[in-house]
N, C-alpha and C positions, 0 to 999 in steps of 0.2 A: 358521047358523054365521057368515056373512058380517057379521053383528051384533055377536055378540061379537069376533070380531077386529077389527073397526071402534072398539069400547070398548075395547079394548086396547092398541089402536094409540093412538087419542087419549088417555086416562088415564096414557101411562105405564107402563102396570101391566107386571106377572110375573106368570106363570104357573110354579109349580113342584108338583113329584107328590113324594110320599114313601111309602114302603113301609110293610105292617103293620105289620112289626117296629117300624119306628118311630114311628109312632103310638101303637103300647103303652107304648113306652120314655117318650113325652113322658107318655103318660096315668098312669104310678107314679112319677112323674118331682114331675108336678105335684100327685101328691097328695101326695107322703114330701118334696117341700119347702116349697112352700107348701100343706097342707091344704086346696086345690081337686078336688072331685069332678067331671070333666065327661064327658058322652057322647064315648068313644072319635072318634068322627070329628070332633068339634069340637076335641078335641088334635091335631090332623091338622095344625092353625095354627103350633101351636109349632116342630116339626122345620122346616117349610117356610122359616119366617120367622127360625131361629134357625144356620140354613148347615146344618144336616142334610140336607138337601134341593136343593143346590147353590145357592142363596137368599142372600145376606150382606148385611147391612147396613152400612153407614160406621161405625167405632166412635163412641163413643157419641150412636149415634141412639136416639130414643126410639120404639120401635113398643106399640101397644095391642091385644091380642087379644083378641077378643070370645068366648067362651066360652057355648055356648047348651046348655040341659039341664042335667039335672044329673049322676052317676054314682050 
């Protein structure tokens, strides 16, 4: 554990959690807008990264989410 928070501390980074529901919500979210199929936990990105998830960006930042698998 003392690893990762070491990489967390130095990187910067966020940690943020989101709920099923909203995992589901990002995963028909992203299929019925932009016609992306992705493994349910890989949409887990979007809420987190997009203020669902208590998470916000600066307006317009550009973030890039990596999408692995398919649906």
């Amino acid at each position: 554990m003392a690893g990762r928070t070491t990489a967390l501390a130095e990187s910067h980074g966020v940690i943020e959690s989101v709920t099923d529901a909203e995992i589901l919500a990002a995963y028909a979210l992203a299929a019925r807008l932009e016609g992306l199929f992705a493994e349910p936990a890989s949409a887990a990105r979007w809420p987190a990264c997009s203020g669902w998830g208590g998470g916000a960006y600066p307006k317009g930042s550009l973030v890039t989410l990596t999408l692995t698998a398919t649906g």
